[in-house]
N, C-alpha and C positions, 0 to 999 in steps of 0.2 A: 479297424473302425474306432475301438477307444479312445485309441494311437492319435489318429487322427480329430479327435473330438479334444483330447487333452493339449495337443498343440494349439489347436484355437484359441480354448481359455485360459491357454499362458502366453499366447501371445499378446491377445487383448489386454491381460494383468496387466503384461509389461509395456502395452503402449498406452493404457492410462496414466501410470506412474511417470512414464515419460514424459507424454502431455499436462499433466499436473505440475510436474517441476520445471518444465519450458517456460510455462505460462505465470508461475509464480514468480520466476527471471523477471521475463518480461516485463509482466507487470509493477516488481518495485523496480526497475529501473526505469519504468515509465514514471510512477509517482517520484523519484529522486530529481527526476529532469524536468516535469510539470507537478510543481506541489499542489496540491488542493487550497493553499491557502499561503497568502502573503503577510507578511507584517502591517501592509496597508489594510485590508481585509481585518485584522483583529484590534486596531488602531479603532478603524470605525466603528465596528462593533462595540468596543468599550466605551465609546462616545456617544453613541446610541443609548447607552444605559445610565446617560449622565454622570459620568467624570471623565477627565480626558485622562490618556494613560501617560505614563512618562515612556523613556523609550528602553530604559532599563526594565520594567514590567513584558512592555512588549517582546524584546527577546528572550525574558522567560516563560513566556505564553510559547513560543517559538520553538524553543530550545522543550521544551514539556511535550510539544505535538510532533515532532522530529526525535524524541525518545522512541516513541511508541508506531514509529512508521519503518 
């Protein structure tokens, strides 16, 4: 009876962790291949706040948000 209670919640452990680390795959290969944000997107944005950006600024706006993904 233990026996069989202790295989359950090792199983389950091991197929969270599974599912955990499938899903974090996933998902940054998903944000690698549709980023949240383009250089067009942070162009406007700085235009929006009144100065226009150069395009050297913009890929390090770029290159900053692609560090940390």
């Amino acid at each position: 009876m233990w026996h069989d209670i202790l295989l359950i919640v090792i199983g389950l452990i091991i197929g969270l962790i599974i599912g955990f680390v499938l899903t974090r795959t996933m998902m940054k290969k998903y944000m690698k291949k549709n980023p949240p944000i383009n250089e067009k997107m942070i162009e406007t944005m700085m235009s929006s706040m009144g100065r226009k950006p150069s395009q050297k600024q913009v890929r390090q706006v770029m290159n900053q948000m692609n560090k940390y993904m």
